[in-house]
C-alpha positions in Angstrom: -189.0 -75.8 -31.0 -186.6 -73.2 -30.9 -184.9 -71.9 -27.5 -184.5 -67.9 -26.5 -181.8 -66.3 -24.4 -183.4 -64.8 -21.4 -181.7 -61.6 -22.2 -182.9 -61.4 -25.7 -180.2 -60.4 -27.3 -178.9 -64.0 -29.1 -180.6 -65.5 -32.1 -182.9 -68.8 -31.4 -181.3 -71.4 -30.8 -182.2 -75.1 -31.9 -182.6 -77.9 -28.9 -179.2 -79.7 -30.0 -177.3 -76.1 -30.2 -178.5 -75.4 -26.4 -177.5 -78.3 -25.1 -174.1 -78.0 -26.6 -173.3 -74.2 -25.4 -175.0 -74.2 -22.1 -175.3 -70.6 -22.2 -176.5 -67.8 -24.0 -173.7 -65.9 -26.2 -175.4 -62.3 -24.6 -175.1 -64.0 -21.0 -178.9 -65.2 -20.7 -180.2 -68.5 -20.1 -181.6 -70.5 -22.9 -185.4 -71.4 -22.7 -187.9 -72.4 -24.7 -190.0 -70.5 -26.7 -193.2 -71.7 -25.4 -194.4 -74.5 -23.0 -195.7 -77.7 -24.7 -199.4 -78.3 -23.3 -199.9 -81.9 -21.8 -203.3 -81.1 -20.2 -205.6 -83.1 -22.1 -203.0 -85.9 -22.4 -202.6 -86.3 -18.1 -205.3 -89.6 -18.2 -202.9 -91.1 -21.0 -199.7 -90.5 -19.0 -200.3 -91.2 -15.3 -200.5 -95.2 -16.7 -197.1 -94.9 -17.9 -193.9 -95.9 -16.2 -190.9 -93.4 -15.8 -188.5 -94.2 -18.6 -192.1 -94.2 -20.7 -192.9 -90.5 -19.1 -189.4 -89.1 -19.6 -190.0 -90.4 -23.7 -193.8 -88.1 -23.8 -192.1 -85.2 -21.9 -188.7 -84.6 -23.7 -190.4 -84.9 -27.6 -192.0 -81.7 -27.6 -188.9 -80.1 -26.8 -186.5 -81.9 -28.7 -188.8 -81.5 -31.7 -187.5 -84.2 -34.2 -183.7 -82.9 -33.7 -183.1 -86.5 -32.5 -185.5 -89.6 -33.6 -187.7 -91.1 -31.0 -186.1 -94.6 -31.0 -182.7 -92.8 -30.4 -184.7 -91.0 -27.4 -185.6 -93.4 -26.2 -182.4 -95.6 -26.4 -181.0 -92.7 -24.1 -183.3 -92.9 -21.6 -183.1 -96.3 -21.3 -179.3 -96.5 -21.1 -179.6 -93.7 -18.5 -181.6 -95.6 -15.8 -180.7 -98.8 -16.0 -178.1 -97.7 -13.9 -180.1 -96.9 -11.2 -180.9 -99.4 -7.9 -184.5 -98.8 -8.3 -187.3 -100.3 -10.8 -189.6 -97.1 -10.1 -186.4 -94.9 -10.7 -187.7 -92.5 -7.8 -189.7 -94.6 -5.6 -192.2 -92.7 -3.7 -193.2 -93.4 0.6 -195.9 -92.5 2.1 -194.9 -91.2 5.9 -197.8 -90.0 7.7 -198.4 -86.6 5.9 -195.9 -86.5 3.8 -195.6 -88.6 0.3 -191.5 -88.4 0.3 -190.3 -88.9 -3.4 -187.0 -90.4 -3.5 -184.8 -89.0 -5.7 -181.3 -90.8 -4.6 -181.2 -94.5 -5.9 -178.8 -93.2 -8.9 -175.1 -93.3 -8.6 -174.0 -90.3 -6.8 -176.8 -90.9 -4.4 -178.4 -87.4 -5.3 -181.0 -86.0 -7.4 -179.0 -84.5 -10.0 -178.2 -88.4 -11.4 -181.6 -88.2 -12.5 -180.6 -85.2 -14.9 -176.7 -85.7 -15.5 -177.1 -89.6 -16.5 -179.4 -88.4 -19.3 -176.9 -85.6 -20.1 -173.8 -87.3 -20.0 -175.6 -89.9 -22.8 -176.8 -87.1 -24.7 -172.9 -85.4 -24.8 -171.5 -89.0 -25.8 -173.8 -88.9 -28.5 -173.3 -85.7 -29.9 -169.8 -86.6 -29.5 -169.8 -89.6 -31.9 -171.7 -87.5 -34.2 -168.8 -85.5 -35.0 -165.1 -85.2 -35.2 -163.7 -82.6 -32.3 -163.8 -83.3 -28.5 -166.0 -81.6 -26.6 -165.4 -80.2 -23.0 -167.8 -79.5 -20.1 -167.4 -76.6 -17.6 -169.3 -77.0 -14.3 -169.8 -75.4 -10.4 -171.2 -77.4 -7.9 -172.1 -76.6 -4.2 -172.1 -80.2 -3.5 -174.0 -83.1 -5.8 -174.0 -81.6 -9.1 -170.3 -82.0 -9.5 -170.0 -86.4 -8.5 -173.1 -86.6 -10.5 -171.7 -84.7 -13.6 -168.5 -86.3 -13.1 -169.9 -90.3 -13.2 -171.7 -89.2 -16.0 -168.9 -87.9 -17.8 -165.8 -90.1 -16.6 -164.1 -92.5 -19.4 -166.4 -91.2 -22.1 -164.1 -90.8 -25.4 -163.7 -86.9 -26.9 -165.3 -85.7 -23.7 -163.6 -83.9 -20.7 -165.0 -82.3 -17.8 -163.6 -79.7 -15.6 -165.4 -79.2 -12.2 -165.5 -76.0 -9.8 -166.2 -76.6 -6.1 -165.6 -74.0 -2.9 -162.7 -75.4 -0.9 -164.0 -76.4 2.3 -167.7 -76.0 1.6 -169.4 -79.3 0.6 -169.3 -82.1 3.0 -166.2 -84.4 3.2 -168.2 -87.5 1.0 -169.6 -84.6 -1.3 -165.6 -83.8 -1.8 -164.6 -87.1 -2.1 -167.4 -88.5 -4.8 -165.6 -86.3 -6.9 -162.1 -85.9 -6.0 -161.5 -89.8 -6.3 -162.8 -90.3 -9.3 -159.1 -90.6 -11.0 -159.8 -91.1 -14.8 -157.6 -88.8 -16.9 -160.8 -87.1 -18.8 -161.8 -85.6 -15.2 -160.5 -82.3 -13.7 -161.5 -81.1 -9.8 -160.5 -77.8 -9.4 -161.6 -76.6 -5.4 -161.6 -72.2 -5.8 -160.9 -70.2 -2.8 -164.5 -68.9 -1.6 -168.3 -70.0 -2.1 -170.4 -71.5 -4.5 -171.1 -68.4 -5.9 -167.6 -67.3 -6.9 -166.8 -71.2 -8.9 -170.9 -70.0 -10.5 -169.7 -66.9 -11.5 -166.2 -67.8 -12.9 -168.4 -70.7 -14.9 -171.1 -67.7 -16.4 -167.5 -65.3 -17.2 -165.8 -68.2 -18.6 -168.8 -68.9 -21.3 -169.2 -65.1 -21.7 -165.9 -64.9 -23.0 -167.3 -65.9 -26.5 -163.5 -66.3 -28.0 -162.3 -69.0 -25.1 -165.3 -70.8 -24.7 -165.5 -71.5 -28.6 -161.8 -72.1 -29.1 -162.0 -74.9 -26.1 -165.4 -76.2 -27.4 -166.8 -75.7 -23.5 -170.7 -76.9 -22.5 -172.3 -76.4 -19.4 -173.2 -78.9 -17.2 -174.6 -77.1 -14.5 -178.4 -76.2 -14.7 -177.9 -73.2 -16.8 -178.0 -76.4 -19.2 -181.6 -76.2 -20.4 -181.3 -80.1 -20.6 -180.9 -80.5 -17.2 -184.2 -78.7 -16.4 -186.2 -80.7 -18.9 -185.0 -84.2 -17.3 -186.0 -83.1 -14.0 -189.5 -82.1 -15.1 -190.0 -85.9 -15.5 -190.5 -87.2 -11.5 -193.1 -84.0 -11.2 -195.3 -85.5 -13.5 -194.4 -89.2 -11.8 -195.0 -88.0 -8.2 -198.2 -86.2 -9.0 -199.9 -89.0 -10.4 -198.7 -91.4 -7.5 -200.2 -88.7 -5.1 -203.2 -88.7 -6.8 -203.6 -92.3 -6.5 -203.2 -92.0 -3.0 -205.0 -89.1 -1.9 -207.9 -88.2 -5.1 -209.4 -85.1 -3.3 -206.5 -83.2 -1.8 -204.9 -80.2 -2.9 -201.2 -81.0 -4.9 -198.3 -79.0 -3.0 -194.6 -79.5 -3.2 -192.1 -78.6 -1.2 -188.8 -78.5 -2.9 -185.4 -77.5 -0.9 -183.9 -75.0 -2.7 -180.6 -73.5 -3.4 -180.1 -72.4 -7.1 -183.7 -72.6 -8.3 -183.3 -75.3 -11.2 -185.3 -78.6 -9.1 -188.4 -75.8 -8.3 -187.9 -74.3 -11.5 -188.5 -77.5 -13.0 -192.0 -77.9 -11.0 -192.9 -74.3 -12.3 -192.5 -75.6 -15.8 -194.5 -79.1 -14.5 -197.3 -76.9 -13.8 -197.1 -74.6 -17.0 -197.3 -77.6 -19.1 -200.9 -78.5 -17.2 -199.7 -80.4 -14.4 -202.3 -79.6 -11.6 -200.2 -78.4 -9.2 -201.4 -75.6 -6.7 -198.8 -74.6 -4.5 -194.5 -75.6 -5.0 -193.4 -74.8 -1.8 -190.4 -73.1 -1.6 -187.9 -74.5 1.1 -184.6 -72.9 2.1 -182.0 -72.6 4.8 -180.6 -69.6 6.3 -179.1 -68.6 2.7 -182.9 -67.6 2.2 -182.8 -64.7 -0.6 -186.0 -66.6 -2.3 -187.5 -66.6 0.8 -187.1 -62.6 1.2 -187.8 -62.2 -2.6 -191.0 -64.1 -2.8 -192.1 -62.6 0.4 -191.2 -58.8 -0.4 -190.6 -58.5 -4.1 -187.0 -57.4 -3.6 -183.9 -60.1 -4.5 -180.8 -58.6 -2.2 -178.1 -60.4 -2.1 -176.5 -60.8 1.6 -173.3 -62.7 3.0 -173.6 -66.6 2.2 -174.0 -68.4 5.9 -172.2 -71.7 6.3 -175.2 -74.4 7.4 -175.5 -78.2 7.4 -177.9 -77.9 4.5 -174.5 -76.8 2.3 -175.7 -77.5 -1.4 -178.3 -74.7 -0.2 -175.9 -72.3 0.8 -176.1 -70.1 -2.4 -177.3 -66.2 -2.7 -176.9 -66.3 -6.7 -180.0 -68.4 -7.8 -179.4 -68.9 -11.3 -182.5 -70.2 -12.4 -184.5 -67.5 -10.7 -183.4 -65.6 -14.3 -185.8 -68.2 -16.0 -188.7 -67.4 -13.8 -187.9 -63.8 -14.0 -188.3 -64.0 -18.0 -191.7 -65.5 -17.6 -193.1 -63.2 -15.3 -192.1 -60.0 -17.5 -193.6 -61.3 -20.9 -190.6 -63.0 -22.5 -189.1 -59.6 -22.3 -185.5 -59.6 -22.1 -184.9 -55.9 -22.2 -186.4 -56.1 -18.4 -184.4 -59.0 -17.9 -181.5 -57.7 -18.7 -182.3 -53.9 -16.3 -182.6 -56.2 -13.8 -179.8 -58.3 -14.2 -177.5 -55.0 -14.6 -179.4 -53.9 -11.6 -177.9 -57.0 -9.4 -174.9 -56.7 -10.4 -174.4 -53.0 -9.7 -176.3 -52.9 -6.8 -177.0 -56.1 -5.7 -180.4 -56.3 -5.7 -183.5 -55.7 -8.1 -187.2 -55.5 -7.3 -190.3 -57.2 -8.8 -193.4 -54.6 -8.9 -196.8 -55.7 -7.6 -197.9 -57.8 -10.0 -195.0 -59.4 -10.7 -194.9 -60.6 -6.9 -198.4 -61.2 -7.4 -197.4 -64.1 -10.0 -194.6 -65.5 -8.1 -196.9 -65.6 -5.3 -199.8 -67.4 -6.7 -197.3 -70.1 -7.6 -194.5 -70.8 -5.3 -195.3 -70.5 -1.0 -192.0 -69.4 0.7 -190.7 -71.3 3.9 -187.5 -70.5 5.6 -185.8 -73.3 7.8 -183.0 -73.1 10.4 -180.8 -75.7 11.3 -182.6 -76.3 14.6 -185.9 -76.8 13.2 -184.0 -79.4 10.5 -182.2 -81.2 12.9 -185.6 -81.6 15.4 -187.2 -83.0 11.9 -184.3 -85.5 11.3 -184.4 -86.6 14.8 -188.6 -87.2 15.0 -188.7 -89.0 11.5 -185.3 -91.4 12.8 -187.8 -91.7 15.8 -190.0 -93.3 13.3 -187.6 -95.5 11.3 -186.9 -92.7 8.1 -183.2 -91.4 8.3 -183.5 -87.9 6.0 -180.7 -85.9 4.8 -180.4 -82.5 6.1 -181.8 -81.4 3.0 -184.6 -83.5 2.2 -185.4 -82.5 6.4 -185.7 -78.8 5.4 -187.9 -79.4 2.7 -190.4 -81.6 5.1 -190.2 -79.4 7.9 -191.3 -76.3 5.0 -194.0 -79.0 4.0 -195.4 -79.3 7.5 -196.1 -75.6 8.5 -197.7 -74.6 4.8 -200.8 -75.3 5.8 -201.5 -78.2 3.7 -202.5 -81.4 5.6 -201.0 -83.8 2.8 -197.7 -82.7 0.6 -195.4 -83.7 -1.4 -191.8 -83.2 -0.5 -188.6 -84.2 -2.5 -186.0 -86.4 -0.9 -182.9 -85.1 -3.2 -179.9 -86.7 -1.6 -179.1 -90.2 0.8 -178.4 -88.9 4.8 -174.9 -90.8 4.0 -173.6 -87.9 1.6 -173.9 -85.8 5.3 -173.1 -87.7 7.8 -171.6 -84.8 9.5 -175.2 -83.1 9.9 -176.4 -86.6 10.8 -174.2 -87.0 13.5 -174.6 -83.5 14.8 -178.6 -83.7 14.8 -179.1 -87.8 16.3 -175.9 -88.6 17.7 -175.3 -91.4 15.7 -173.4 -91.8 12.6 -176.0 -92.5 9.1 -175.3 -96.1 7.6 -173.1 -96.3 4.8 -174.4 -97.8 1.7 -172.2 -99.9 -0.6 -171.2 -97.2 -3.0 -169.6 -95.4 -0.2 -168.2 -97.6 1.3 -164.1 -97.2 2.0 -164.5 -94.3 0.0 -162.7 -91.8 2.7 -159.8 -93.9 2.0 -159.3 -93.3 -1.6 -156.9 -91.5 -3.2 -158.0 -88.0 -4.5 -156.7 -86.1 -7.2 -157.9 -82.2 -7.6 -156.3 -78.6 -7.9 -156.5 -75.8 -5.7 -156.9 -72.2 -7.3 -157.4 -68.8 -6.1 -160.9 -67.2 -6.6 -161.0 -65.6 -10.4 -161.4 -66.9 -13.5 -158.0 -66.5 -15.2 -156.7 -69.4 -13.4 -159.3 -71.6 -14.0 -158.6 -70.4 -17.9 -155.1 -71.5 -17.1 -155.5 -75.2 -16.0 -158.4 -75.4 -18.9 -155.8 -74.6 -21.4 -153.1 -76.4 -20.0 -154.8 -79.7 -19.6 -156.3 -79.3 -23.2 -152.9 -78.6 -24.4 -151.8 -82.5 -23.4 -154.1 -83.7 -24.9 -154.1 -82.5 -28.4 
């Protein structure tokens, strides 16, 4: 299997060279070149457990680079750590199947990705001889779950962006207390998409980001895609034990366009899937594209729902390289296109094929907060999140769904608060956490000073 920039202008890469570099050398995203087919095999794998699923679903795309029983030893290492047997245990609530996506140890879905990741990087690491260094953005749980992954590991430092004042306080503090000496929070003055787009011109810089030996850890990591694809297939199969003749929707909150990306590629590899239904906040640029074919990129709106609060959806370049034939001349028009203009537009056809997949939903914080409040009603605290995606889920038209539960109500206790009146419950790995000392640097919003602290912290330790 080998792995294509989305901008077609970098030679194939193998599985074990995208992980490493993250991005593209031309500025594309690396994907693979075709989508294994696991149609025929569905019967096999619905009797199989998670850590058994993950195994079937990464071998195709890791293609003998790494033996199955060393596979498989990741996998294994990478969810033992989580407070669940099922890994992502699903509840059925009235219409709703709710897949739980939180028991690892950030409390998020991006565990479920970065655990696997962080192995994988150790690995690599003891492979070879030179340390290795990870260059991240985070609008909230990416960061704390990319940072346990990574902290203490030998030859391995992280560096992680956030936007100063934008991710809720426990978000912040996941991340900022977590003092080991191989872990560097840097909080940039603006949004999520400045610290994104300081990450994508750091790794375009082709001389730095070799010197400094930099992967990505954000999903722009092709990696982090393929380990999500793994509680699609899980939650499918639970669904269809539950409910045999109805339709399979999913409705997926969505910020940067990795967790739904992941479902797309769910579905191209046979999963039977009709509808992913696409959930966002006020930041709702997928909304308006999937709707009217244009992507335009407006002021970001602060919300509740703040790991949505994007209007650069990364992943949205994968989609885009499917829908125009693997061609990245197109890609790239378009790309140009954005960043000239800010926007590009899909022609009929290709709205016509995001359409037929993905059913767009757009939530405000008033219809989030009345969904928190009836489902506490009922005994179920959600996150803000996880309420956006259920409240997309309950006007699509389908009378059973799917919806992903991607973070625990205690990582926003703020938007808790503010919708019920009464502070979440704090579980055990947050507990006394507020108190903690924090360690992190504050920058202004360009990427020469994130360079700076990058080459001064690499600089002590050589």
């Amino acid at each position: 299997m080998k792995y294509l920039s989305t901008r077609g202008q970098s030679e194939p890469r193998s599985f074990m060279q995208a992980v490493v570099e993250g991005l593209a050398d031309d500025g594309g995203l690396l994907v693979p070149q075709f989508f294994p087919d696991l149609s025929k095999d569905l019967n096999r794998l619905k009797k199989l457990n998670f850590q058994e699923l993950a195994l079937e679903i990464f071998l195709p795309f890791i293609d003998g680079e790494l033996d199955e029983l060393t596979i498989k030893k990741l996998i294994e290492k990478s969810y033992k750590t989580f407070d669940s047997k099922d890994v992502t245990p699903v509840r059925q609530i009235g219409q709703v199947t709710l897949l739980e996506l939180f028991h690892g140890p950030t409390l998020a879905f991006k565990d479920i990705a970065l655990q696997f990741l962080g192995n994988l990087f150790e690995s690599i690491v003891a492979q070879g001889d030179e340390p290795f260094n990870i260059l991240g953005a985070t609008s909230g749980d990416t960061g704390s779950a990319a940072i346990h992954s990574i902290r203490g590991r030998k030859g391995i430092t992280i560096f992680m962006l956030h936007p100063l004042g934008k991710i809720s306080p426990i978000q912040e503090k996941q991340m900022t207390t977590v003092l080991d000496d191989n872990v560097v929070n840097i909080a940039i003055e603006g949004t999520f998409d400045d610290a994104q787009g300081i990450v994508k011109e750091i790794f375009n810089d082709q001389r730095f980001k070799h010197q400094y030996r930099l992967g990505a850890v954000n999903s722009i990591n092709w990696a982090r895609v393929m380990a999500q694809i793994i509680y699609y297939f899980y939650v499918v199969f639970r669904f269809q034990d539950l409910h045999p003749d109805d339709p399979i929707a999913i409705s997926v909150p969505t910020g940067n366009f990795g967790n739904i990306y992941a479902g797309y590629v769910a579905r191209k590899m046979g999963l039977p899937i009709n509808k992913l239904i696409l959930a966002t906040n006020e930041n709702d640029i997928l909304y308006r594209t999937i709707k009217s074919g244009t992507y335009k990129i407006k002021e970001v709106v602060a919300t509740y729902s703040p790991s949505m609060d994007i209007q650069v959806s990364s992943n949205f370049e994968r989609f885009l390289f499917d829908i125009l034939g693997n061609d990245g001349q197109k890609v790239c028009r378009n790309m140009n296109a954005l960043q000239a203009n800010g926007e590009f537009s899909l022609n009929a056809e290709q709205l016509e094929l995001a359409q037929e997949v993905f059913l767009p939903v757009r939530v405000d914080t008033e219809e989030t907060f009345s969904v928190i409040n009836r489902y506490l009603e009922n005994g179920t605290l959600l996150d803000p999140h996880t309420a956006v995606g259920v409240a997309a889920g309950e006007v699509s038209g389908f009378p059973k769904y799917i919806s992903l539960a991607t973070a625990h109500p205690a990582k926003f206790g703020e938007a808790v608060l503010k919708a019920t009146g009464k502070e979440p419950p704090i579980p055990g790995a947050l507990q006394g956490i507020m108190e903690k000392e924090s360690k992190c640097e504050v920058v202004s919003n360009h990427s020469r000073e994130v360079k700076k602290l990058i080459e001064k912290k690499l600089s002590k330790l050589r």
